[in-house]
N, C-alpha and C positions, 0 to 999 in steps of 0.2 A: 504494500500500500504506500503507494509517493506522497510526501507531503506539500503541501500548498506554499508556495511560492508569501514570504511574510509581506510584504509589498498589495499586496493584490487585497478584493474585496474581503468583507469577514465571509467565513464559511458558512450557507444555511443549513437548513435542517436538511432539504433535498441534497447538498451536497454529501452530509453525513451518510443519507439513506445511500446514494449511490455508491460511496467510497466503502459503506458495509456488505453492501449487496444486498439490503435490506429494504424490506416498504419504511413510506415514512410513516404509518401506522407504530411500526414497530421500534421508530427511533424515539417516538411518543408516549410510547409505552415505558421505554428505558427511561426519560425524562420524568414524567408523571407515575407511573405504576412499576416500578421496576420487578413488583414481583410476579407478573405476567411476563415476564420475558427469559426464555433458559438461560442457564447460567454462559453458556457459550455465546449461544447471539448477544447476550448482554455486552461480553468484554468484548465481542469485535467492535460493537455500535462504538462502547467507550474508548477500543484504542482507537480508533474512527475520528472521534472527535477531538482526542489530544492530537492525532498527525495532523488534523486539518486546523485547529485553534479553536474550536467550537466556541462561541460565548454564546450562553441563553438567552435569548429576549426576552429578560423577565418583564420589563413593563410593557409589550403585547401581551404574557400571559397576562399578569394583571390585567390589564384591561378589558380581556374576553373573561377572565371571574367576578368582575365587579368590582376589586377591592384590593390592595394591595397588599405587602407580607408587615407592614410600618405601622408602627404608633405615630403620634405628635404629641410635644409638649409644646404649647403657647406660653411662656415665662414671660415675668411681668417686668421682671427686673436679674438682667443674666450678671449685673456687677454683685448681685445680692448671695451672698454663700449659702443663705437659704433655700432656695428656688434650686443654686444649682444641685445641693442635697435632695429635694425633693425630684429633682431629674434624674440620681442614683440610684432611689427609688424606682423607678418608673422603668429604667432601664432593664434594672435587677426581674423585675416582674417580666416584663416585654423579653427579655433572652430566654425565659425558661422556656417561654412557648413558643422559640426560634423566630421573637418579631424583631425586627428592626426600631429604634426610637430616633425620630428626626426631633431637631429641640428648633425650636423660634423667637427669637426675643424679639417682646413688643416697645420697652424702654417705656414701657406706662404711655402709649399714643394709641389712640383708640383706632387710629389710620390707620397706622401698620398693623395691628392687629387685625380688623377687616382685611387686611392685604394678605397677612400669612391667613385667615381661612380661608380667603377663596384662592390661594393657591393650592392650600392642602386638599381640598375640595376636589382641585381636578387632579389630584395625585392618588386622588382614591384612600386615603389613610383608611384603616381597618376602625381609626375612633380616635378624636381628639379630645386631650386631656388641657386646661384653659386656667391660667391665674388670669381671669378678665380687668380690664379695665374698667369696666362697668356690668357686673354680673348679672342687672336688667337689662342688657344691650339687645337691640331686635335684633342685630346678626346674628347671634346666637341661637335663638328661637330658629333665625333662618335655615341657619344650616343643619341643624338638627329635623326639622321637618321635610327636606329636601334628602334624608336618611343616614346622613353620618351621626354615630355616636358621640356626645357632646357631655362630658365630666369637668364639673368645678372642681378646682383644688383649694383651699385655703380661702374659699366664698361660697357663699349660699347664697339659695334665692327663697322667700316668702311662699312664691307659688308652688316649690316643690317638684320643678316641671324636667329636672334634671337631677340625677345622681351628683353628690358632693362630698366631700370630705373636708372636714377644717377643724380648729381644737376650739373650745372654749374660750375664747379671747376673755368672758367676764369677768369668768372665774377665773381665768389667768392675772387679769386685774385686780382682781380681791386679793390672792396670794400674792401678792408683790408688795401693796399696800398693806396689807395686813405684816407684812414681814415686817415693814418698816417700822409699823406702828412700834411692833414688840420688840422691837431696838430701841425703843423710848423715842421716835421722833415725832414731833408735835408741829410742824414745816416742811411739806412736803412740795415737790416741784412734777407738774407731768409732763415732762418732753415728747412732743411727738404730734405729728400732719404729716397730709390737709386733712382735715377731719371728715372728709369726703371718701376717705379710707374706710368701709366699713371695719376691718380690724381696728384701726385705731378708735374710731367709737366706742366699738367695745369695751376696749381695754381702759380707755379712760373712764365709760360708765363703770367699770369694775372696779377702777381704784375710787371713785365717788360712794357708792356704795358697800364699801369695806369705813371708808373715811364717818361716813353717818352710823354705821353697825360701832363702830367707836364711839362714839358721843362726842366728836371731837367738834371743836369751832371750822366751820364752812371756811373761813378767811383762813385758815393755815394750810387747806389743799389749792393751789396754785396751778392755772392752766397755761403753760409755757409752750406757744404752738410753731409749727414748722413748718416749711414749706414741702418737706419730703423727708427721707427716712435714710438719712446718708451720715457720712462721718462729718463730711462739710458739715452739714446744717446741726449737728452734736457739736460742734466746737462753737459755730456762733451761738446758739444755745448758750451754753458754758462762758460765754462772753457776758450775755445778758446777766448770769446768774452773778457771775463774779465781782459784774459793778454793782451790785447792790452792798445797800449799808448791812454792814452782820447781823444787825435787830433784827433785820425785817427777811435777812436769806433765806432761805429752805437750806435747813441738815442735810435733805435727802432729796433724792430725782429717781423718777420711776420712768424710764425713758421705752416708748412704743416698741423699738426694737434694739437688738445689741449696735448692730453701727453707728446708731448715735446715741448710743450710750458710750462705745470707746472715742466716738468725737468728744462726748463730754468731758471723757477720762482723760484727755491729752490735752484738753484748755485747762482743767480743773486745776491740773500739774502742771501746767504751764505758767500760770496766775499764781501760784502758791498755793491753791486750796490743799490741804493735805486730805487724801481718802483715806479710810471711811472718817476719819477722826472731823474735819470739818465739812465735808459733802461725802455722804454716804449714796451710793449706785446701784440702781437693778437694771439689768436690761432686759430684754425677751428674744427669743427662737432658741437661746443656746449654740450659737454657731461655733465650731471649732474654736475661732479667735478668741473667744469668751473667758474662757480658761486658761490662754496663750497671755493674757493680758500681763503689761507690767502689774500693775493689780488685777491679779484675776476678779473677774465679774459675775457678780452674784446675776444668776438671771432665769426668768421662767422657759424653763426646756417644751418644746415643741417637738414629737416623734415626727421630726424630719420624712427621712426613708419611707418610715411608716404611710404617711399619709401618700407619697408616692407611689408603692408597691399597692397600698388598698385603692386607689384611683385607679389604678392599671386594670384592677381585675375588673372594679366595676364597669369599667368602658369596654372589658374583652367579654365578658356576660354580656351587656346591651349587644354587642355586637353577633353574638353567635346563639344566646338562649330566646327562645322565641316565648320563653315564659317570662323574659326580666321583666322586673320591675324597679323602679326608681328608690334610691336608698340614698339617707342624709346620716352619712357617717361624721360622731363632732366625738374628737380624743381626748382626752381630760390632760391638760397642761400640769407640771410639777416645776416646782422650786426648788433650783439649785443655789444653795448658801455658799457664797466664796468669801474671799479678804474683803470686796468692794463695801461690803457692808457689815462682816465680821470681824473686822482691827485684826 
């Protein structure tokens, strides 16, 4: 059997069939059913294909099945170590079942978001997994009714109209604040926006209502808002707090997430504040860096992976069980106690 000239077109399937002396029935078989085919025709078909350079056109098959061998993750934010943890996730799940995971960063624009679904859209993805920009967003609805699988991660919606996964942000709020509280702090600061963040809502109602379940003065929990959820906007933060007169500072900052919480942590240190001893720190998701910190960071942990790997499944069930049904999976958040707030 001669091999094919490397120069020249790629080899098709009819070329295969010819070079084995086979139908192409049969080279289709070797491709898709391999165990319809004897063990001998098999290996002529396959040395067949190595002398000629065979590559499969997998996205013709795809396209004559409907649907492709690919997840997607739509991330909200790919600078965030969270998101990309929750991509780990997702991967870890999506390999077992030999899929592939495409990832897409929206960079929080509701544009490019719209842009990567309707490109996933015509790529066929098996089911897209989405940290939205706006988790009432009609594209969503769109795409989903148009028959792609469509799973929130770390957002809900009221209607119920999708599969989600996310943790308890409230209750993640309450234990942070209530950490504080039992550190004796009586000035507390909430770092963290735009409050159009449904998490961050949350989490600030949860530190408000830890803050009243205290019987503490209203005036000592402090709403210190941001523009976004970065190390930048933790340092200007930490800028604000700094110029205040010490009567009136907050002890403590319960910051929406860890990166502006180690923004905090690097102006606080910056300006003299000493941690915990004069500005005590929580942050939230728990990312690797959390613990890495010159002052490690007290902060409420997030099953990262977790809610990754359980999004996978639920979007691979919608996808292939014709009995699913919609499930609003929410993780219960835990507090991790470090230096930041421990001396």
């Amino acid at each position: 059997m001669a091999g094919r000239d490397p120069g020249s077109r790629n080899a098709s399937v009819k070329d295969v069939a010819a070079a084995a002396g086979v139908s192409l029935g049969t080279v289709s078989n070797v491709l898709n059913r391999p165990d319809r085919v004897s063990p001998d025709t098999r290996e002529r078909v396959l040395r067949a294909m190595a002398e000629l350079g065979f590559v499969r056109n997998e996205s013709a098959r795809q396209l004559r099945a409907g649907s492709s061998r690919t997840l997607a993750y739509v991330m909200l934010d790919a600078s965030n170590p969270f998101f990309i943890d929750i991509a780990q996730g997702i991967d870890t799940a999506a390999e077992a079942v030999g899929l592939s995971l495409v990832l897409c960063n929206s960079r929080s624009l509701a544009e490019r978001e719209q842009s990567h679904l309707a490109l996933l859209e015509q790529q066929r993805v098996q089911g897209i997994l989405i940290t939205p920009v706006d988790p009432d967003a009609a594209s969503l609805d769109d795409v989903a009714r148009r028959g792609t699988p469509v799973v929130l991660v770390d957002r809900t919606r009221a209607d119920q109209k999708f599969c989600s996964v996310a943790v308890d942000d409230v209750l993640g709020g309450q234990r942070a604040v209530e950490h504080l509280i039992d550190r004796g702090h009586t000035r507390v600061a909430f770092v963290g926006g735009p409050t159009t963040l449904g998490p961050v809502r949350d989490r600030w109602r949860g530190a408000q209502d830890a803050w009243a379940a205290a019987g503490l003065p209203a005036e000592g929990l402090v709403e210190v808002t941001t523009t976004g959820l970065t190390v930048a906007e933790g340092r200007e933060a930490g800028q604000r707090l700094a110029g205040m007169p010490a009567p009136r500072r907050p002890t403590a900052a319960f910051c929406a997430n860890d990166l502006t919480a180690l923004g905090l942590l690097q102006q606080a240190t910056s300006s003299g504040l000493r941690v915990p001893e004069e500005l005590a720190l929580v942050g939230y998701d728990d990312i690797d860096f959390a613990g890495a910190a010159a002052v490690p960071l007290t902060s409420v942990r997030q099953p990262r992976q977790e809610l990754g790997c359980t999004a996978a499944e639920l979007v691979l069930d919608e996808a292939t069980n014709p009995e699913h049904t919609h499930r609003q999976v929410l993780f219960t958040p835990e507090l991790v106690a470090r230096a930041s707030t421990l001396g």
